[in-house]
N, C-alpha and C positions, 0 to 999 in steps of 0.2 A: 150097647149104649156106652160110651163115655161119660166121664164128670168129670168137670172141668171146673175148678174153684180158683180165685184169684181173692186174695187177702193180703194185704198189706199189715205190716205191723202196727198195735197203738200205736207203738211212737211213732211210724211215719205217718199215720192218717194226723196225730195231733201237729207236727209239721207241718201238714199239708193245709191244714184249717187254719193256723195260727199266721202261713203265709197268707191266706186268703183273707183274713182280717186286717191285715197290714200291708198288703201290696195293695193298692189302686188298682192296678189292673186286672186286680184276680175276682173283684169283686161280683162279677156275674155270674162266676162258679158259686156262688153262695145262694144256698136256697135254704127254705125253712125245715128242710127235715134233717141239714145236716146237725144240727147239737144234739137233736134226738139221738139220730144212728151213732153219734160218738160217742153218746153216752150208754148206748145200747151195744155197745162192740162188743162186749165180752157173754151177751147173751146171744149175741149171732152167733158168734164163733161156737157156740155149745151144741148150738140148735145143729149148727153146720156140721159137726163132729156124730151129733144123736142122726144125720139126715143118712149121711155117707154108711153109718153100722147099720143104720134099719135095710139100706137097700143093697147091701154088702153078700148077695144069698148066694147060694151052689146056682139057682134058676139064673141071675141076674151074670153073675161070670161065665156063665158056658159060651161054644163057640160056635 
């Protein structure tokens, strides 16, 4: 198995929201769970860090 994670930085997720509040055109990328997950970034990130050591075993690397 692979893992594959893509994370962007706070700063660029808060760029990326702050364009999407002031560009008109961005405005359909806007949904309601993005303030949540912005504000929840730094508890992903943890979760994501605790996900990758749990499943990190001698069993899970072999070939």
């Amino acid at each position: 198995m692979l893992k594959y994670w893509f994370e962007g930085s706070m700063e660029e997720q808060t760029r990326r929201f702050e364009s999407r509040i002031e560009d008109l055109r961005k405005h359909w990328k806007q949904n309601p769970m993005d303030l949540e997950s912005h504000r929840r970034w730094y508890d992903y990130s943890r979760t994501k860090v605790r996900m990758f050591e749990a499943s990190n075993t001698q069993w899970a690397t072999r070939n």
